[in-house]
Backbone bond lengths (Angstrom), bond angles and torsions (degrees), N, CA, C in turn:
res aa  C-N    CA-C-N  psi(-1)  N-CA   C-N-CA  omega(-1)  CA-C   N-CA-C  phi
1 X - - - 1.455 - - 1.535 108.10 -
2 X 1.206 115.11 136.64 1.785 134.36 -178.71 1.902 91.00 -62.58
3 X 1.603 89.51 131.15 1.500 93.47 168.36 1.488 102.81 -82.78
4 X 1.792 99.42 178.74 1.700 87.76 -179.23 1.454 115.55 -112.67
5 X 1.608 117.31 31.08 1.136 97.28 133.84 1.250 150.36 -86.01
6 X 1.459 105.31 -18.16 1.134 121.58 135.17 1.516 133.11 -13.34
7 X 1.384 102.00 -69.03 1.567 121.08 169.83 1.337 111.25 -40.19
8 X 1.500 106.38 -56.23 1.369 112.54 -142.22 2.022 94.57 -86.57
9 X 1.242 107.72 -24.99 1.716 114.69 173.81 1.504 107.21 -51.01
10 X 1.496 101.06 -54.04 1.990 110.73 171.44 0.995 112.75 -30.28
11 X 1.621 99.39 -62.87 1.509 100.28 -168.13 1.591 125.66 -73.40
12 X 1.534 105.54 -27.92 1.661 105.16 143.43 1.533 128.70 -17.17
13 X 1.797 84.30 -78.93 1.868 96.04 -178.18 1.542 96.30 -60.73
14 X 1.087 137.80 -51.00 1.259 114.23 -162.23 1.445 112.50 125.44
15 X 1.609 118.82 10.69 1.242 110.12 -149.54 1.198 110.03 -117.31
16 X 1.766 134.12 108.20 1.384 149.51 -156.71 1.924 93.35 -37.05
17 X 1.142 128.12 -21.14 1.227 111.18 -179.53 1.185 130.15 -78.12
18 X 1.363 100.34 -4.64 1.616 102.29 167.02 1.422 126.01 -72.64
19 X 1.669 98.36 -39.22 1.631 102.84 167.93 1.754 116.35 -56.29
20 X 1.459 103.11 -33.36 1.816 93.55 -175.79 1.907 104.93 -82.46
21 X 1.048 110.70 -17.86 1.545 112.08 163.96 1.225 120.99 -61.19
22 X 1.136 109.21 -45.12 1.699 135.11 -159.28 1.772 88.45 -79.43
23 X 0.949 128.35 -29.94 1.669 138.82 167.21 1.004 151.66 -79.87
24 X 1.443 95.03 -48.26 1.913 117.41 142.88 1.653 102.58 -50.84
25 X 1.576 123.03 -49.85 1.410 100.18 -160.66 1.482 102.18 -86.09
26 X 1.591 123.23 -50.21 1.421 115.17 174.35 1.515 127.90 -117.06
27 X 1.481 99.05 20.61 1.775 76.34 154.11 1.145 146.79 -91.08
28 X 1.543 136.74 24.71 1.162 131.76 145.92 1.777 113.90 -67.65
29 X 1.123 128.02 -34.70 1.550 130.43 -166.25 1.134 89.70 -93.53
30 X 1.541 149.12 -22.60 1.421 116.17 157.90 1.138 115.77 -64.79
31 X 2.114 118.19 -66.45 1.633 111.25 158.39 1.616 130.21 15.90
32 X 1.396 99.36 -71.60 1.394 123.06 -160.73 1.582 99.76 -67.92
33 X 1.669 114.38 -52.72 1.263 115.43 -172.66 1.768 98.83 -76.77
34 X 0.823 134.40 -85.73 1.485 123.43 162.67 1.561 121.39 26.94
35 X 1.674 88.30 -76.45 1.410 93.83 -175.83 1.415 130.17 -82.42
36 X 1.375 120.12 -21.32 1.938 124.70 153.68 1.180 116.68 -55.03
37 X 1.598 114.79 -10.24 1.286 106.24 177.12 1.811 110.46 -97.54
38 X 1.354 99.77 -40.72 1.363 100.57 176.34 1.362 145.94 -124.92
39 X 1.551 88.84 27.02 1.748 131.84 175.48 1.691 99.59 20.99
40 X 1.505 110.10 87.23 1.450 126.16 171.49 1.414 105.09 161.93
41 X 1.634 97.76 108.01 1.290 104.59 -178.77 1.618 124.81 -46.56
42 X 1.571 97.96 -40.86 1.758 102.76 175.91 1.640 109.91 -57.80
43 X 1.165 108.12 -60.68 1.928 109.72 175.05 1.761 98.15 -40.85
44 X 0.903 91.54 -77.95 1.830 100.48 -176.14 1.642 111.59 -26.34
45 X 1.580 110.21 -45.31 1.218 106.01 171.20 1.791 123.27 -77.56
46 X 0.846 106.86 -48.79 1.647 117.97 157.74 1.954 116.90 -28.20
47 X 1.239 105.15 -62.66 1.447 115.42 -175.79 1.897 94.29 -79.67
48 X 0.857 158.06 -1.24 1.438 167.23 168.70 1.592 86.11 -80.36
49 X 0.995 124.07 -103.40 1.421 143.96 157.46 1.172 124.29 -1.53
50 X 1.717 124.53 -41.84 1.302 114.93 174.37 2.140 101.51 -92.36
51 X 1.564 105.78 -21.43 1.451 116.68 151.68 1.186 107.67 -9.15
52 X 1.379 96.47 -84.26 1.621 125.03 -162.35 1.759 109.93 -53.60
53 X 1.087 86.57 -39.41 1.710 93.20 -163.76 2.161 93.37 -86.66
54 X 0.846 115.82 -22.57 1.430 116.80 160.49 1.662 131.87 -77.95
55 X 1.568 105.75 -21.98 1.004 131.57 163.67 1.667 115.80 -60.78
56 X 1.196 94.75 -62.64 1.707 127.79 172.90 1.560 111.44 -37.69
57 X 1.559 121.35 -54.21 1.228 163.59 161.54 1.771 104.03 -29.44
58 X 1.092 97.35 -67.96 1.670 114.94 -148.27 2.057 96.31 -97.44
59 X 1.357 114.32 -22.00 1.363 122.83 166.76 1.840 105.64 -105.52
60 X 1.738 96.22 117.15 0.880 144.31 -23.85 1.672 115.92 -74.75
61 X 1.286 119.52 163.39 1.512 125.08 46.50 1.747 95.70 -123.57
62 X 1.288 115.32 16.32 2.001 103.57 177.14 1.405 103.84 -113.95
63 X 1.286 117.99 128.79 1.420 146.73 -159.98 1.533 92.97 -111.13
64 X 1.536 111.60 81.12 1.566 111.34 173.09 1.675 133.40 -55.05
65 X 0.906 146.17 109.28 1.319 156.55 149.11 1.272 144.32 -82.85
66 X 1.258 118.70 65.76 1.517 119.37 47.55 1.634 115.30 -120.99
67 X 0.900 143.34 -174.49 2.078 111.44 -136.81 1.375 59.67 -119.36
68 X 1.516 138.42 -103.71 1.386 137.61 174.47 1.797 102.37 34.60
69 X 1.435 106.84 -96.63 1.318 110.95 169.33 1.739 121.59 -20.46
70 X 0.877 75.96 -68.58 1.957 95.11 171.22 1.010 127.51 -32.57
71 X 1.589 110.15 -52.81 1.128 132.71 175.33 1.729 136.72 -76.25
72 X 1.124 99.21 -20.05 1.592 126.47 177.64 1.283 103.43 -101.92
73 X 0.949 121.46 -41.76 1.603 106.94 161.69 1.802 133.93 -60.98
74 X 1.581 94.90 -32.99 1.407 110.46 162.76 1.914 113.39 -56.72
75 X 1.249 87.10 -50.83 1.874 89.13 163.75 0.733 158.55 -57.49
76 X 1.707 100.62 -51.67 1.555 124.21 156.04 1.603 113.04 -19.85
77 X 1.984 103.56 -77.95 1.178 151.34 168.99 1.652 101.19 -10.76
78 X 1.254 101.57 -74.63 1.869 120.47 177.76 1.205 98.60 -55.85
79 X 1.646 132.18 -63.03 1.277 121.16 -170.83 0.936 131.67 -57.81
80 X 1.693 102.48 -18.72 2.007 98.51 178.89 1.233 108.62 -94.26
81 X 1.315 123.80 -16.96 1.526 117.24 166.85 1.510 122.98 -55.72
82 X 2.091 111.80 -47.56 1.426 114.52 -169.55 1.859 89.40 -74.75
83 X 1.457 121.49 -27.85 1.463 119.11 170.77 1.442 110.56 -46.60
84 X 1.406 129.75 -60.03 1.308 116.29 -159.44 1.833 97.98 -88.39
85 X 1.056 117.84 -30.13 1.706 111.27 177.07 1.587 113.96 -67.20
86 X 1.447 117.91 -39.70 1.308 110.70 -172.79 1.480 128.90 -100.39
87 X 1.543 98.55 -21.81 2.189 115.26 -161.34 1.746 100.07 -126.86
88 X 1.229 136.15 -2.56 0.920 140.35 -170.47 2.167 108.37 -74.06
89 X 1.086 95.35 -40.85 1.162 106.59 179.62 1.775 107.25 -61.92
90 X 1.205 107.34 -47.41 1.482 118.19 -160.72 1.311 105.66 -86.77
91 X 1.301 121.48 -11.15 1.536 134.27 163.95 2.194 106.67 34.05
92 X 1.635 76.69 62.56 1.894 83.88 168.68 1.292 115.54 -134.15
93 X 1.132 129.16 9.90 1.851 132.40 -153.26 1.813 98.89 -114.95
94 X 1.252 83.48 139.92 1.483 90.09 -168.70 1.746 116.12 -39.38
95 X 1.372 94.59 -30.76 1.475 94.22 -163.75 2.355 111.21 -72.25
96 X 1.637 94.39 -21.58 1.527 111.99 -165.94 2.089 81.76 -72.66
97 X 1.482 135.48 -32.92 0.757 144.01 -149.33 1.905 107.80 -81.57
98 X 1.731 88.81 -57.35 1.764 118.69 -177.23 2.008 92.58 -56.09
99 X 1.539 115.28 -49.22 1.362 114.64 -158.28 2.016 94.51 -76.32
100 X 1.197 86.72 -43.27 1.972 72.66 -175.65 1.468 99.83 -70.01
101 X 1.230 170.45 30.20 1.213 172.97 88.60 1.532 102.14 -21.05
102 X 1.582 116.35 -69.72 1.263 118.75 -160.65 1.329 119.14 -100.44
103 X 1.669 103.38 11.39 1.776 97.22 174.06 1.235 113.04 -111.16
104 X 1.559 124.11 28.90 1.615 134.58 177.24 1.878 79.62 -100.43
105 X 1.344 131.17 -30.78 1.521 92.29 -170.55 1.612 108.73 -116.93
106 X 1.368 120.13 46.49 1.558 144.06 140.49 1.068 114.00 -129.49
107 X 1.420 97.51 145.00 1.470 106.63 166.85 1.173 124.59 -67.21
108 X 1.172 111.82 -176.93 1.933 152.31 -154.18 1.882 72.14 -70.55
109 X 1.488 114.99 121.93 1.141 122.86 123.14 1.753 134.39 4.27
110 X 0.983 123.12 -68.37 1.780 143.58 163.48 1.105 109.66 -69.92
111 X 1.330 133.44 -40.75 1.235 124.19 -175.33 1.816 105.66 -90.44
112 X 1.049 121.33 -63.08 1.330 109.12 152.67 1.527 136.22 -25.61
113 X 1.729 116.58 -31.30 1.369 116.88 160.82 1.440 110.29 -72.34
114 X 1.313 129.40 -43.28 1.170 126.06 -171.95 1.889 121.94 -86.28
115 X 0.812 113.85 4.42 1.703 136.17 152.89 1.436 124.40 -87.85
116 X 1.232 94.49 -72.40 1.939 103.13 175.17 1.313 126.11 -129.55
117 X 1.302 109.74 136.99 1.433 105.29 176.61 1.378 114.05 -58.77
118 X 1.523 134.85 155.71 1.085 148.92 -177.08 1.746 111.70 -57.00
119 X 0.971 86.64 -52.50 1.697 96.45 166.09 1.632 126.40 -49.47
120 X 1.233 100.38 -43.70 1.982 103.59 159.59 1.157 120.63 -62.64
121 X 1.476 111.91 -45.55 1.576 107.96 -178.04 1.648 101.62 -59.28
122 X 1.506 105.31 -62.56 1.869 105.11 -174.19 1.763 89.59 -27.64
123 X 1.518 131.49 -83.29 1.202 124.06 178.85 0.838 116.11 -26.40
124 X 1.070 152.57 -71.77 1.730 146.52 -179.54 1.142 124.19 -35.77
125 X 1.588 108.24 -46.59 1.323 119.10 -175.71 1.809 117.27 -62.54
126 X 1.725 101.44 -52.19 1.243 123.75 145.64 1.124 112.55 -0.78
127 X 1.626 96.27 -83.35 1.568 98.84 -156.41 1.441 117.15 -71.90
128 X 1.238 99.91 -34.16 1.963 117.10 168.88 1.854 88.10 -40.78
129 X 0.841 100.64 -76.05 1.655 119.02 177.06 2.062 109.36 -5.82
130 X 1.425 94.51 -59.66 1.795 112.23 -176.08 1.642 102.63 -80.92
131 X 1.448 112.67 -13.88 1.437 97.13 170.07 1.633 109.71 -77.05
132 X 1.020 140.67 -28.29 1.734 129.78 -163.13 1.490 91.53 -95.22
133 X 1.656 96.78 176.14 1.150 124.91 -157.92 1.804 105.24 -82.72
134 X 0.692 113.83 147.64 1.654 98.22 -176.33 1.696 117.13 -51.92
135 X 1.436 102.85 -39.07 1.553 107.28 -178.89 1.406 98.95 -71.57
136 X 1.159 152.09 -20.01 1.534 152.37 174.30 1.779 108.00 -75.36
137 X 1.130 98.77 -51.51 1.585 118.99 170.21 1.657 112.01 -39.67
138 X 1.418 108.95 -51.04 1.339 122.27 -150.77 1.741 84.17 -93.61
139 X 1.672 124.54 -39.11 1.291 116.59 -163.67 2.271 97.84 -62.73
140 X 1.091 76.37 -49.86 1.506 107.44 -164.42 1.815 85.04 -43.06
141 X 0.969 114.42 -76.51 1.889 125.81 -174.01 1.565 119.09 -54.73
142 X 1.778 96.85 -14.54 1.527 90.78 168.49 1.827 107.52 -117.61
143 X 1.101 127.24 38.94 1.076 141.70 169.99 1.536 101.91 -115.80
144 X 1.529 132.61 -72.10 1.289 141.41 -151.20 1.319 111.82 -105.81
145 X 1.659 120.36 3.48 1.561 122.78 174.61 1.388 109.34 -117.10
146 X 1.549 94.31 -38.65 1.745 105.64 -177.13 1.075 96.82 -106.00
147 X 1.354 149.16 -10.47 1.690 134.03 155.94 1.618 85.69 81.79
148 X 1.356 131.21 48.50 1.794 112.58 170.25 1.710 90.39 -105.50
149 X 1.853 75.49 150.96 1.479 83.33 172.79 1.762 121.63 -64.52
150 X 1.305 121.27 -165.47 1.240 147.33 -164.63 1.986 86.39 -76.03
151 X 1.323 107.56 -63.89 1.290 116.84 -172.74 1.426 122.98 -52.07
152 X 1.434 108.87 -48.36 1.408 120.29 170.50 1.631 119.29 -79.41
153 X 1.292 116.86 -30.40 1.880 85.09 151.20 1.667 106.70 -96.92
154 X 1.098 126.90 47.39 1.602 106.95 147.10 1.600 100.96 -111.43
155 X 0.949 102.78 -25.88 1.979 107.75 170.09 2.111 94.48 -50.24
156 X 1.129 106.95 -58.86 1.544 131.77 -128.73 2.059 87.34 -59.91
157 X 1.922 80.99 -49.94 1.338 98.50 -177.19 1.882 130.89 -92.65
158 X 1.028 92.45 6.99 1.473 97.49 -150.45 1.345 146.52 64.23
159 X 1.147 124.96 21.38 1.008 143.51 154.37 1.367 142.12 -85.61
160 X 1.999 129.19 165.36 1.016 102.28 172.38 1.424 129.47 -103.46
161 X 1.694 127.19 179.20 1.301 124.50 -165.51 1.498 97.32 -46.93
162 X 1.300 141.55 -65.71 1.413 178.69 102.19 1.882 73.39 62.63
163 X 1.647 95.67 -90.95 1.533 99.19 -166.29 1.654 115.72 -60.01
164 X 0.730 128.29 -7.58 1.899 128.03 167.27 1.526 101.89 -72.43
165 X 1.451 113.04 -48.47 1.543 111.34 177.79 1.095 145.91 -66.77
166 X 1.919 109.92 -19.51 1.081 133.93 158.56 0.649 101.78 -65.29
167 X 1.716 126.07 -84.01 1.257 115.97 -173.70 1.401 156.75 -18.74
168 X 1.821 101.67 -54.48 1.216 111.33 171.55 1.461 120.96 -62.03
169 X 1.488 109.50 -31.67 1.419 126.01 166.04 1.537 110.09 -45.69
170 X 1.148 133.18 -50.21 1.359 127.86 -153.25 1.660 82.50 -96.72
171 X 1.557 130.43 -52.72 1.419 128.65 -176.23 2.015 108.89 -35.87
172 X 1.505 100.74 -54.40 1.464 107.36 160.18 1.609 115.13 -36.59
173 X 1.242 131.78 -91.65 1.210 162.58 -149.24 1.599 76.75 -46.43
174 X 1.594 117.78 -78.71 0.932 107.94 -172.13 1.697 144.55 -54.50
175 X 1.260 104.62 -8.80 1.162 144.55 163.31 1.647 106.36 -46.57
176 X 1.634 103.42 -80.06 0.734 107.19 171.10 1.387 138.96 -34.03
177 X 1.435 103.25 -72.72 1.940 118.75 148.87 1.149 108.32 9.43
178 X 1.159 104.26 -83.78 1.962 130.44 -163.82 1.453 93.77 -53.74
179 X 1.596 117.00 -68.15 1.653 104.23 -168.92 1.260 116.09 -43.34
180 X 1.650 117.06 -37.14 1.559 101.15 -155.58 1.575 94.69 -84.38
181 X 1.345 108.34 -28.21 1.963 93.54 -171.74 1.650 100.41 -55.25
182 X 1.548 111.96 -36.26 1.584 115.32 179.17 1.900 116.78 -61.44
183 X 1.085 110.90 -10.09 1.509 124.81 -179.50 1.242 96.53 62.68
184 X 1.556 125.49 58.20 1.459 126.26 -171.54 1.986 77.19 -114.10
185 X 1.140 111.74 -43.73 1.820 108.04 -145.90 1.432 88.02 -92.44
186 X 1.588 111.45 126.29 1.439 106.42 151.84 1.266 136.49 -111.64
């Protein structure tokens, strides 16, 4: 498999083969994230796709490190937009599922703007982040970043549905904890 600097030289020159590289190596893990967010393979393919072509866009003159990263964020980004314009209403996609889970332990939107900037909380969250265990870390980040179901990180991790659900439950709770000692939760 083409490394991605490689990739990212293509996309220098300019040369459509970077996009089919850039696809061969990660488009299934965008796919995947894509589509938990906006449960329809066609959307999923679309926001992959306009990815790419945003990807395409922004190389050159930014030389991603590590492009992966780069790239899933470019997705994410798209997916929560065709998410809140198209599936928001119908409130069934993994991701409408992951957010009602994790918005009982932050606050109200408005009130959170008018306390802290968004940027502290990301810090907060962060740092909440360096308290768990890495395998909690990783459950936690593939539930509420990658929107996978219950099933797919107990595959991911080895574990069962049972223990991902506890878990995340208490990862929450504790979550919570932290904000309010932080006077983030009201």
């Amino acid at each position: 498999m083409i490394d991605d600097e490689k990739i990212i030289e293509m996309f220098f020159e300019r040369s459509e083969q970077g996009i089919r590289e850039l696809d061969i190596k990660y488009g299934k893990a965008c796919h995947n994230l894509s589509y938990h967010i906006v449960g329809s393979r066609q959307d999923a393919e679309e926001c992959v796709n306009d990815a790419y072509l945003g990807a395409w866009n922004a190389i050159p003159p930014a030389r991603p490190n590590p492009l992966l990263s780069y790239l899933l964020k470019i997705v994410r980004n798209i997916s929560l937009k065709i998410y809140w314009r198209k599936e928001a209403a119908k409130r069934s996609s993994h991701y409408t599922i992951a957010l009602e889970e994790i918005e009982a332990c932050i606050a109200d939107q408005k009130n959170i703007e008018e306390e802290i900037e968004v940027r502290e909380l990301a810090c907060i969250i962060e740092s909440f982040l360096d308290t768990l265990t890495i395998e909690n870390r990783v459950i936690f980040m593939r539930r509420y970043w990658f929107s996978d179901s219950y099933k797919d990180i107990a595959e991911f991790v080895g574990l069962s549905e049972k223990n991902i659900s506890v878990r995340l439950t208490r990862i929450r709770e504790k979550m919570k904890q932290y904000l309010i000692e932080r006077e983030v939760f009201v």
